[in-house]
N, C-alpha and C positions, 0 to 999 in steps of 0.2 A: 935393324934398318927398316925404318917405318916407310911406306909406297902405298900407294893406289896400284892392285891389281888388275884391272882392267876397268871400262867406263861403263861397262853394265853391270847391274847386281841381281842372283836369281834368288832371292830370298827364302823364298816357296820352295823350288827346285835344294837348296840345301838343305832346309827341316826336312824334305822329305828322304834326301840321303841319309842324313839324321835318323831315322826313325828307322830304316833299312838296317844302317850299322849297328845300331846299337840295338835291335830287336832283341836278342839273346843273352844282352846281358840284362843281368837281375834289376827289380824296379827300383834299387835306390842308387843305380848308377846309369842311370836314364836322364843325362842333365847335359844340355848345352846352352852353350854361352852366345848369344848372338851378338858381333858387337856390327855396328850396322847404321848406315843415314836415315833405314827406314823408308826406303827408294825399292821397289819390287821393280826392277828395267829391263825384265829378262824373264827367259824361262817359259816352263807353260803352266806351270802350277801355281798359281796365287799365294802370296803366305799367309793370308786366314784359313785359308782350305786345308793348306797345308800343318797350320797350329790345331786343327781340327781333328787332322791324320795323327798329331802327335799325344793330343792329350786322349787319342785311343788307344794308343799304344803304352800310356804312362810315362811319356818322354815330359821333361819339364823344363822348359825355354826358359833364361833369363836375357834379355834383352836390354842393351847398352847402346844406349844411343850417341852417338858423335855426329856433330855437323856442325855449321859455322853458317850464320846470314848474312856474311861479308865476303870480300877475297882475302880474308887473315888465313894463316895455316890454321889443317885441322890437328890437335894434342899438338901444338908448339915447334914443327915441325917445317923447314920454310921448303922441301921436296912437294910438299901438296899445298899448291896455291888456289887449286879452283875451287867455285865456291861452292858447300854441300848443301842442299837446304834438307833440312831434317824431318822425317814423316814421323813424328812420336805417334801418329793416332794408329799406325801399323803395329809398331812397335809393342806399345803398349796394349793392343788386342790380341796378338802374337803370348804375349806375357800370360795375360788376364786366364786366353781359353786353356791353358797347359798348366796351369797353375803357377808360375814363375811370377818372375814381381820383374819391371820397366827398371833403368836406370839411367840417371842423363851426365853426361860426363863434358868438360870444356878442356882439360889438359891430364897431365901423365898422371900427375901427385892425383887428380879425382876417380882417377880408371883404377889405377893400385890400390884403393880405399875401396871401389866396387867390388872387385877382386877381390877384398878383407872385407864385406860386409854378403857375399856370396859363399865363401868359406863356411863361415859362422852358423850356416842352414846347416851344413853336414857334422853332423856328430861324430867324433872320430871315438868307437869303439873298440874299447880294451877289454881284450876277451880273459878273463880269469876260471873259466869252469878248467883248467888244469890242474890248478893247487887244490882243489877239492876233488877232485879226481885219483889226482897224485896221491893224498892223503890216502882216500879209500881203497886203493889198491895196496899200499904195504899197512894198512892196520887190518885189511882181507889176509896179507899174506903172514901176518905175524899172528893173527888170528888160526890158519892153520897150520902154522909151525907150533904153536903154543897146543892146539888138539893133538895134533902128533906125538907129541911130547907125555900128553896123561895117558898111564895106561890103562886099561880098555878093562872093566869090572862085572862086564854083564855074567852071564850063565854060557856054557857052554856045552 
């Protein structure tokens, strides 16, 4: 159920909750998604200041822009009629300083393809050091089953 949450938006004010949450986790899970008109209406924090605070932190915005220059719904939706005008130049500074890449989107099927072309940055890692692992521990351990085994020829 797609809605307008409220008629202000603190841009700023959530990167910076952003970068609080996720301080602790490791730097390649440092990534939010802003999807957004690009309207800072709120808040006390700026969101340049705030993209500033993040790309110190290693946090990396991807930023999605949605808005409409008419009263059409925005993503095809007729619950949001009013009309959004779009600040890509926020957006896309937001992006730039964090290292994240802008994206502009007019309906569902273009946000699902963002969503499939934001995927694609992260490499999904298949960890294999087990099976070489697993190896070296029973050819170790057949290794000293097999010394056990010769008897012992020295002097005594």
């Amino acid at each position: 159920d797609t809605r307008m949450v409220g008629k202000m938006t603190a841009i700023g004010d959530a990167i910076g909750l952003a970068v609080k949450r996720l301080h602790a986790r490791p730097g390649n899970q440092r990534v939010l998604i802003l999807l957004s008109d690009g309207n800072n209406t709120a808040g006390i924090l700026p969101a340049t200041r705030a993209a500033h605070f993040a790309a110190l932190e290693g946090l990396t915005v991807y930023t999605v822009g949605i808005g409409s220059e008419n009263k059409a719904s925005v993503l095809g939706n007729n619950k949001i009629s009013r009309a959004v005008i779009l600040n890509e130049t926020t957006l896309k500074a937001v992006a730039k300083a964090t290292g994240g890449r802008y994206f502009r989107t007019k309906n569902l099927a273009q946000l699902q393809s963002v969503y499939d072309a934001i995927d694609e940055y992260f490499h999904h890692i298949l960890e294999l050091y087990h099976w070489p692992l697993g190896a070296a521990l029973i050819l170790s351990f057949l290794f000293a089953l097999l010394k056990s085994q010769i008897p012992f020829r020295g002097k005594l």
